[in-house]
VEXGU-664899 format. One record per residue: residue number from 1; residue in three letters; x, y, z of N, C-alpha, C in turn. Coordinates in nm, 2 decimals. Layout:
BEGIN
+-------+------+--------+--------+--------+--------+--------+--------+--------+--------+--------+
: zamar : paro :   n_c1 :   n_c2 :   n_c3 :  ca_c1 :  ca_c2 :  ca_c3 :   c_c1 :   c_c2 :   c_c3 :
+-------+------+--------+--------+--------+--------+--------+--------+--------+--------+--------+
:   NUM :  Ala :      X :      Y :      Z :      X :      Y :      Z :      X :      Y :      Z :
...
+-------+------+--------+--------+--------+--------+--------+--------+--------+--------+--------+
END
This chain:
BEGIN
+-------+------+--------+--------+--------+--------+--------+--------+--------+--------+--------+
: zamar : paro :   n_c1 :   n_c2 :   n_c3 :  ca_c1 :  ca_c2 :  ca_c3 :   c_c1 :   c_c2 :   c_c3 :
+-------+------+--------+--------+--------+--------+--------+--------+--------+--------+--------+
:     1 :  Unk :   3.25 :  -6.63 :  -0.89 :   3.26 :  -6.57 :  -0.75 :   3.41 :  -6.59 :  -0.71 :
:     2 :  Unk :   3.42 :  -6.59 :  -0.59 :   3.56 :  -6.68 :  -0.56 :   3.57 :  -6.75 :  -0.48 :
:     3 :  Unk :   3.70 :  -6.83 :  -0.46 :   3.71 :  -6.98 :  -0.39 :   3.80 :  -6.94 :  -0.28 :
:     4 :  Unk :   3.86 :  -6.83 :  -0.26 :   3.93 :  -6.80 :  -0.15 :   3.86 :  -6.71 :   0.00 :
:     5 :  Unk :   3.86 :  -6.79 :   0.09 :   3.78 :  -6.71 :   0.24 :   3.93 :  -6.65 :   0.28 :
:     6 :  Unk :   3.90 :  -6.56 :   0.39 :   3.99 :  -6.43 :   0.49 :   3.94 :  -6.46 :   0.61 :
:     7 :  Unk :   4.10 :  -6.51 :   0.65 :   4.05 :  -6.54 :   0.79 :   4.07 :  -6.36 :   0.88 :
:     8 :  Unk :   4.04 :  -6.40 :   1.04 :   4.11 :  -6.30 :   1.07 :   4.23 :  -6.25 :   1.09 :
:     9 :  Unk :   4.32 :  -6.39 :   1.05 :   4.45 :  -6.39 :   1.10 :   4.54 :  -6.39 :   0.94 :
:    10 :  Unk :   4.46 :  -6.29 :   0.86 :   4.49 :  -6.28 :   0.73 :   4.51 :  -6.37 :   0.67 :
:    11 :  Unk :   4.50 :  -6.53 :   0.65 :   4.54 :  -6.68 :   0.59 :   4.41 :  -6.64 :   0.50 :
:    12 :  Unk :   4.49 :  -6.71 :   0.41 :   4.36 :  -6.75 :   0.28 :   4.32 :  -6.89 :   0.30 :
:    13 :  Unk :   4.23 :  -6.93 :   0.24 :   4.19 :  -7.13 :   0.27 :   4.12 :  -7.10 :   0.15 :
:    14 :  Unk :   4.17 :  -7.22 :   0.07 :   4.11 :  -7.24 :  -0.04 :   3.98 :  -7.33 :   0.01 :
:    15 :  Unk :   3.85 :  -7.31 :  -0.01 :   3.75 :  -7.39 :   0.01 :   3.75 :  -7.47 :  -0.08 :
:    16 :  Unk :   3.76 :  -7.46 :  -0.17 :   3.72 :  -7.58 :  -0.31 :   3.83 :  -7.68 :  -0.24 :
:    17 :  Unk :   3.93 :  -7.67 :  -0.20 :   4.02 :  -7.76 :  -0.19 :   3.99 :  -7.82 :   0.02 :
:    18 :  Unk :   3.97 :  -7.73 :   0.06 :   3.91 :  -7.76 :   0.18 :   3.78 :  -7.86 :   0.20 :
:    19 :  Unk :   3.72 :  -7.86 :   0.11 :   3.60 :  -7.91 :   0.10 :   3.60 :  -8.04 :   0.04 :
:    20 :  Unk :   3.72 :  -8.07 :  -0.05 :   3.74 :  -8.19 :  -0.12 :   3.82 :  -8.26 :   0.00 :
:    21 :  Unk :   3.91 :  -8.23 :   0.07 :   4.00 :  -8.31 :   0.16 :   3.87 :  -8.34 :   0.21 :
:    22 :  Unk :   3.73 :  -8.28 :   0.30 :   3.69 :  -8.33 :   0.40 :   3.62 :  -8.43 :   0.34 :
:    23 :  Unk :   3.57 :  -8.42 :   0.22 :   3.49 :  -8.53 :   0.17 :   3.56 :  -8.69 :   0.15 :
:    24 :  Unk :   3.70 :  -8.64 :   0.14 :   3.80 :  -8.76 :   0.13 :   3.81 :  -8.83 :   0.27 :
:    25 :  Unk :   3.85 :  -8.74 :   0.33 :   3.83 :  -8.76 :   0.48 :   3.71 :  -8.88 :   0.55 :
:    26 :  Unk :   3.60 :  -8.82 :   0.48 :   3.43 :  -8.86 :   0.53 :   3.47 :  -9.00 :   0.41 :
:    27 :  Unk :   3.51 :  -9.05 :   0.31 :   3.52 :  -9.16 :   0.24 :   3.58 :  -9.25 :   0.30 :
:    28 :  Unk :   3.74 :  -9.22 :   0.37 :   3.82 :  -9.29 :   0.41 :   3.74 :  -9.36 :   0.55 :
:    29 :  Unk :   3.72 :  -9.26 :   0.59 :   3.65 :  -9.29 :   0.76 :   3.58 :  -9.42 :   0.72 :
:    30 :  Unk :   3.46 :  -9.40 :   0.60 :   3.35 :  -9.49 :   0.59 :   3.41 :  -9.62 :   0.56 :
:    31 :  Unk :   3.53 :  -9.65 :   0.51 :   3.56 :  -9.77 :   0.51 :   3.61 :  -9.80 :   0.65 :
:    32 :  Unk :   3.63 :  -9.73 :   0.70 :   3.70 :  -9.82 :   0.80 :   3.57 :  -9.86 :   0.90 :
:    33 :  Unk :   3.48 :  -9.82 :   0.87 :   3.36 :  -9.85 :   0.98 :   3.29 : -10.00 :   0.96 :
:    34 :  Unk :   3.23 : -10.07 :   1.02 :   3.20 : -10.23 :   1.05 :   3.09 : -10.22 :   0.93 :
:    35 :  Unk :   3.07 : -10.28 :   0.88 :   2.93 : -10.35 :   0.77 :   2.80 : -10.41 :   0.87 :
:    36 :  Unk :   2.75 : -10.34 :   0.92 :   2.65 : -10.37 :   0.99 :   2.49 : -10.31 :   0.95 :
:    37 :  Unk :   2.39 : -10.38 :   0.97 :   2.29 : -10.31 :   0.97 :   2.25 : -10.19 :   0.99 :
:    38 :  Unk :   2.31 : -10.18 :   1.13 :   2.28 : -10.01 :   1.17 :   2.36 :  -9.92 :   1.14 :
:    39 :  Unk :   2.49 :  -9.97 :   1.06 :   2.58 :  -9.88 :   0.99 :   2.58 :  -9.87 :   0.82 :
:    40 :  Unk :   2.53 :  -9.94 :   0.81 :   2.49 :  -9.91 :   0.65 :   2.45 :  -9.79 :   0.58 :
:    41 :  Unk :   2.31 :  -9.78 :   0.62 :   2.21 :  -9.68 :   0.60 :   2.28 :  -9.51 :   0.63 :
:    42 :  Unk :   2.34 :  -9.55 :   0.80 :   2.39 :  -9.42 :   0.84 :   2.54 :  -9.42 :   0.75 :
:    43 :  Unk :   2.59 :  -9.49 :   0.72 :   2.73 :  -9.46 :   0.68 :   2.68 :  -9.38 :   0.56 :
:    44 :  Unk :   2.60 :  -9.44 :   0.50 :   2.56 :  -9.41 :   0.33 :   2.52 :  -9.25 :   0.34 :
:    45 :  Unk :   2.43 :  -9.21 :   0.43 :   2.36 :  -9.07 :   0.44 :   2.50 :  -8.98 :   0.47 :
:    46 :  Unk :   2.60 :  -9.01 :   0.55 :   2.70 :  -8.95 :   0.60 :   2.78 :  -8.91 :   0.46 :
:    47 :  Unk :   2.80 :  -8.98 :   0.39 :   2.88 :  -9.02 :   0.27 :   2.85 :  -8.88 :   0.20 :
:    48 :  Unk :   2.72 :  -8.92 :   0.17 :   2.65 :  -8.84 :   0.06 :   2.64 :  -8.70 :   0.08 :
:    49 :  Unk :   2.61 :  -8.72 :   0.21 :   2.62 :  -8.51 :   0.29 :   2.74 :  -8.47 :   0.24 :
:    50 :  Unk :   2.88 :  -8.55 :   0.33 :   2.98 :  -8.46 :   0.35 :   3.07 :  -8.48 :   0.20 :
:    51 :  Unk :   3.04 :  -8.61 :   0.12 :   3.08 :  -8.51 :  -0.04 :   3.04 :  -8.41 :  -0.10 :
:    52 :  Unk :   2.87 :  -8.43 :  -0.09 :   2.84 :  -8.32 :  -0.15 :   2.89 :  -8.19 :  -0.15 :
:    53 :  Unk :   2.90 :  -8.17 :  -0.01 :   2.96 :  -8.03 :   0.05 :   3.04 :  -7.94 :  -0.04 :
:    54 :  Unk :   3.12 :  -7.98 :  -0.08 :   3.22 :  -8.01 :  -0.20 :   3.17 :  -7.98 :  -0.38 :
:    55 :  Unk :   3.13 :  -8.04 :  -0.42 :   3.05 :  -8.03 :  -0.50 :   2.93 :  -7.91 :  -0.53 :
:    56 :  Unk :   2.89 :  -7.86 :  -0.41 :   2.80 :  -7.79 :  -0.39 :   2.87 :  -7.65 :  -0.43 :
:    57 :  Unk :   3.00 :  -7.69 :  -0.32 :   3.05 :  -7.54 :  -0.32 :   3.19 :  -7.47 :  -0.45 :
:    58 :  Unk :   3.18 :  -7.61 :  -0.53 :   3.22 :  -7.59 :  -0.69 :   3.11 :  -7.52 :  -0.78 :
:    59 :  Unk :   3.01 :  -7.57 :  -0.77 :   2.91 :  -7.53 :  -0.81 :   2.86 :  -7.33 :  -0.77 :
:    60 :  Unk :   2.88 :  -7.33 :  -0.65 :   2.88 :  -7.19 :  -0.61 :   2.94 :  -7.12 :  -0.63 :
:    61 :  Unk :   3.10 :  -7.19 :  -0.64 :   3.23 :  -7.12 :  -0.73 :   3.20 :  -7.06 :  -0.87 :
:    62 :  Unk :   3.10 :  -7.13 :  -0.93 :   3.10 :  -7.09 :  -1.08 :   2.95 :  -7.05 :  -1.14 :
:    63 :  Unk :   2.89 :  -6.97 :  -1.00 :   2.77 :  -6.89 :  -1.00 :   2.78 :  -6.83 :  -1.15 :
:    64 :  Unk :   2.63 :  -6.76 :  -1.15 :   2.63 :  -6.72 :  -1.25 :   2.61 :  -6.55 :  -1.19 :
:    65 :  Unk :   2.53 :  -6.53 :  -1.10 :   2.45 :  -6.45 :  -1.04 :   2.50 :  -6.45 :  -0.91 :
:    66 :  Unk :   2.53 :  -6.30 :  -0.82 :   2.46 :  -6.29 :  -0.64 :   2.36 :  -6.41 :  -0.58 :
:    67 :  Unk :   2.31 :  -6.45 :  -0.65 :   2.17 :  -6.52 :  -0.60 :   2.20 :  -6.66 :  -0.59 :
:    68 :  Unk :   2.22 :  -6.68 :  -0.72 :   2.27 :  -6.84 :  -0.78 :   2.34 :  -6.85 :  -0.63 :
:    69 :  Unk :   2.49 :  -6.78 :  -0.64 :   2.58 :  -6.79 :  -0.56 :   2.54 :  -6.81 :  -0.39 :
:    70 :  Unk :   2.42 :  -6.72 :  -0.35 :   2.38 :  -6.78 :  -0.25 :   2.31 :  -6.86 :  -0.22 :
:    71 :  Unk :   2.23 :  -6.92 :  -0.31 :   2.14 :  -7.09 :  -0.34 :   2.25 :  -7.16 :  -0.29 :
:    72 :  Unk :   2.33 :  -7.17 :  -0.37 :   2.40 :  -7.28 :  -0.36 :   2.55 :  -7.27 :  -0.23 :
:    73 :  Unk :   2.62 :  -7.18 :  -0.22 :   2.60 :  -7.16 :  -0.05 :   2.51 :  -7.21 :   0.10 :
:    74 :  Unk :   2.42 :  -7.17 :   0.04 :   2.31 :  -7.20 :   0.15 :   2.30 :  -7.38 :   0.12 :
:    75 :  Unk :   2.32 :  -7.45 :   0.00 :   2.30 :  -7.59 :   0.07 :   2.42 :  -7.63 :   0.13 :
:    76 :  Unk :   2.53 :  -7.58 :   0.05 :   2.66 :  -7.63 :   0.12 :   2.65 :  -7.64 :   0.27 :
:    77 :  Unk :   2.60 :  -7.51 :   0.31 :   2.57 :  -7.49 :   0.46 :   2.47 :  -7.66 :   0.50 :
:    78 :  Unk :   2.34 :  -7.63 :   0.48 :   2.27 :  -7.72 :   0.45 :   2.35 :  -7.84 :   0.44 :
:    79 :  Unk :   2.41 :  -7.91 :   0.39 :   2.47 :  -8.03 :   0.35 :   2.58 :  -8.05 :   0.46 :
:    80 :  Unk :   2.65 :  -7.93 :   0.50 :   2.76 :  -7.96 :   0.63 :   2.70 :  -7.98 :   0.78 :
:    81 :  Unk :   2.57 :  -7.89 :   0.74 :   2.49 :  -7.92 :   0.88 :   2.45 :  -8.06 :   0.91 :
:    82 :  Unk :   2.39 :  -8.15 :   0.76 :   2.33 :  -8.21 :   0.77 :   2.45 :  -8.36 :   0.81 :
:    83 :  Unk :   2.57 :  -8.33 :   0.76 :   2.69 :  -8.42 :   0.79 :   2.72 :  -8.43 :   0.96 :
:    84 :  Unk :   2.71 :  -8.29 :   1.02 :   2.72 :  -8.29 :   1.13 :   2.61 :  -8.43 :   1.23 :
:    85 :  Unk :   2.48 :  -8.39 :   1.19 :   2.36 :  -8.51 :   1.23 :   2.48 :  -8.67 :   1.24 :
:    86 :  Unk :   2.47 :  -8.71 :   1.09 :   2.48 :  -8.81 :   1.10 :   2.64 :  -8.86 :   1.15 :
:    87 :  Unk :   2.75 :  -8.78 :   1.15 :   2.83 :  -8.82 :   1.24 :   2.82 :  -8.86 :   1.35 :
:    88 :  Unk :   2.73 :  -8.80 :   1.42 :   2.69 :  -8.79 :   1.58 :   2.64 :  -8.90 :   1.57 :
:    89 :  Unk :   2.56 :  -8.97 :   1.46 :   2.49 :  -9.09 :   1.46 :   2.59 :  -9.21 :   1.47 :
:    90 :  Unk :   2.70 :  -9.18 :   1.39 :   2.79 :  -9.28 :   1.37 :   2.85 :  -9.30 :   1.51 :
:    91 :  Unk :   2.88 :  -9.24 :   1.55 :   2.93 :  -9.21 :   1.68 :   2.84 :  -9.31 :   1.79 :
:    92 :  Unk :   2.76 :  -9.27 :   1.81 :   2.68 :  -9.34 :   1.90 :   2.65 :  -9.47 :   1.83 :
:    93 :  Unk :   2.67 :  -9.51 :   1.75 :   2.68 :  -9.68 :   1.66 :   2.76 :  -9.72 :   1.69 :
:    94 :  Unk :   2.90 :  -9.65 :   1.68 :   3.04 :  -9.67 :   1.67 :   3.12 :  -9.61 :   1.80 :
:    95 :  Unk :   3.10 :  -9.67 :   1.91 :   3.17 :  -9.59 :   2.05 :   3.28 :  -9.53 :   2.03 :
:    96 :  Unk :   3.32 :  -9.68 :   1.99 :   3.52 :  -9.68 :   1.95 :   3.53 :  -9.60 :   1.89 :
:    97 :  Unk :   3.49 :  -9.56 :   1.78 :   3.53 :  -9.41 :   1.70 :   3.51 :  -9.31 :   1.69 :
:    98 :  Unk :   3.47 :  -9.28 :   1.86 :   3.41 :  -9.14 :   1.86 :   3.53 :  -9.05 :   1.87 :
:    99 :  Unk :   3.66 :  -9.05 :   1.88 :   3.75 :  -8.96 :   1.84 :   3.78 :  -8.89 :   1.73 :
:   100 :  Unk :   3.78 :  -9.01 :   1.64 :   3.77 :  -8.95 :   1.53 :   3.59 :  -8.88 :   1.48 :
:   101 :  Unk :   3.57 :  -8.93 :   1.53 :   3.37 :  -8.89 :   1.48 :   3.41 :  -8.71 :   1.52 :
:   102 :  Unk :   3.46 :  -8.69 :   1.64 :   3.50 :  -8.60 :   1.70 :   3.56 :  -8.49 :   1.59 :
:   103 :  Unk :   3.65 :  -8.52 :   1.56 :   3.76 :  -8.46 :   1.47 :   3.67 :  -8.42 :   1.34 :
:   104 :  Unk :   3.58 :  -8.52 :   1.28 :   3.52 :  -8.45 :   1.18 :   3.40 :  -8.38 :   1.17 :
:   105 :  Unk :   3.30 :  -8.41 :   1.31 :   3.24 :  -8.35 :   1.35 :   3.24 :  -8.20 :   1.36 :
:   106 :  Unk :   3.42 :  -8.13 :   1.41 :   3.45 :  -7.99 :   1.39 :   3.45 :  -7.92 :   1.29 :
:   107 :  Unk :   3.53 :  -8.01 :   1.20 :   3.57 :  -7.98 :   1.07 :   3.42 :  -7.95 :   1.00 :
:   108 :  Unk :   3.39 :  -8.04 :   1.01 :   3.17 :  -8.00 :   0.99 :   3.15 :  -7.84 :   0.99 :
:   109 :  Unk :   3.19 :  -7.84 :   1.14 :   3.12 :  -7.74 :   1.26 :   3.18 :  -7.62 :   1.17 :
:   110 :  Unk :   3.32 :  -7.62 :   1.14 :   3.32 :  -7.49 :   1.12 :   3.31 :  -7.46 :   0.99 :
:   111 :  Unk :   3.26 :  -7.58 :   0.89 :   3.23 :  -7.51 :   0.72 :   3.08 :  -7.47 :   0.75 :
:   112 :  Unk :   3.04 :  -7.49 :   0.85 :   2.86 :  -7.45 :   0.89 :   2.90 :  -7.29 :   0.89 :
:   113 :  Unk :   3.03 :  -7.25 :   0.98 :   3.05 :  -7.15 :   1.04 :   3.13 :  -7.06 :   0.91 :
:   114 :  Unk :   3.18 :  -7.13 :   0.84 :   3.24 :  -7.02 :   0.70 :   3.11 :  -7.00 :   0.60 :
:   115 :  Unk :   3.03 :  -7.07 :   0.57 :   2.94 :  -7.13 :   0.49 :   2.81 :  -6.97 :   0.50 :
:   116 :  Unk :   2.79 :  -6.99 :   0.65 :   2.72 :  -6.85 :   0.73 :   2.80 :  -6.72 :   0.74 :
:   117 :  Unk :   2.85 :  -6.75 :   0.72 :   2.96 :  -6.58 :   0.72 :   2.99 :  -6.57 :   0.62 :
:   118 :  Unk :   2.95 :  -6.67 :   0.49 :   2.95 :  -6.61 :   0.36 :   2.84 :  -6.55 :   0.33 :
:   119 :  Unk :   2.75 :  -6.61 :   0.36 :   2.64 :  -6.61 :   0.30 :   2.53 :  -6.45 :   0.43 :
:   120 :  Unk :   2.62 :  -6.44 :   0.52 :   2.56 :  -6.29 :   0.60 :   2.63 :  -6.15 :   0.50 :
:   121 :  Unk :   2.80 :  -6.19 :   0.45 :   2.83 :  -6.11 :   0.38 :   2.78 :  -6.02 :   0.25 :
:   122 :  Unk :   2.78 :  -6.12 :   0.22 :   2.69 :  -6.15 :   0.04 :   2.57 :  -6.11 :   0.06 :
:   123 :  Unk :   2.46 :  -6.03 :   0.17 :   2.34 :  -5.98 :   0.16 :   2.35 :  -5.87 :   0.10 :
+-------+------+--------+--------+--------+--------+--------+--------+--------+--------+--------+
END
């Protein structure tokens, strides 16, 4: 398929590479957050969503089929949504870092929103 999105302001964005910074992003963050009970569990689920995202959407990159290609789209979607959740979790764990919780929370927001505008195109 391909790895390049169109914005409307004609810019290309490589997602494969967009999608790896965020997961680096979501790694870095997780260390810096406290070793606590109630951050453990959530850090771990956070982790796991927002690399996947990534992963997912390599995988989609190297479809075989229209179909395949939208499977695996749709978890990416799925998987950014579900990163979005547990930021918000970390956030309310972690008061103090809700700026940053903030920051990646959008970055979430809007691979939900490329993620969906691929996958309306592609019908």
């Amino acid at each position: 398929m391909t790895n390049q999105v169109q914005n409307p302001n004609d810019k290309k964005y490589d997602l494969e590479e967009r999608t790896a910074k965020f997961g680096e992003e979501i790694i870095e963050f997780a260390k810096n957050l406290p070793d606590t009970l109630i951050n453990r569990p959530i850090i771990n689920q956070m982790v796991r969503a927002g690399t996947s995202i990534g992963a997912n959407y390599m995988e989609a990159d190297a479809a075989e089929s229209n179909k395949d290609f939208q499977h695996k789209i749709g978890i990416c979607k799925k998987e950014a949504k579900e990163t979005l959740h547990w930021v918000r979790m970390i956030a309310k764990a972690n008061p103090n870092k809700s700026e940053k919780c903030r920051k990646l929370w959008k970055e979430a927001h809007e691979l939900v929103l490329i993620f969906s505008s691929i996958i309306r195109k592609k019908k």
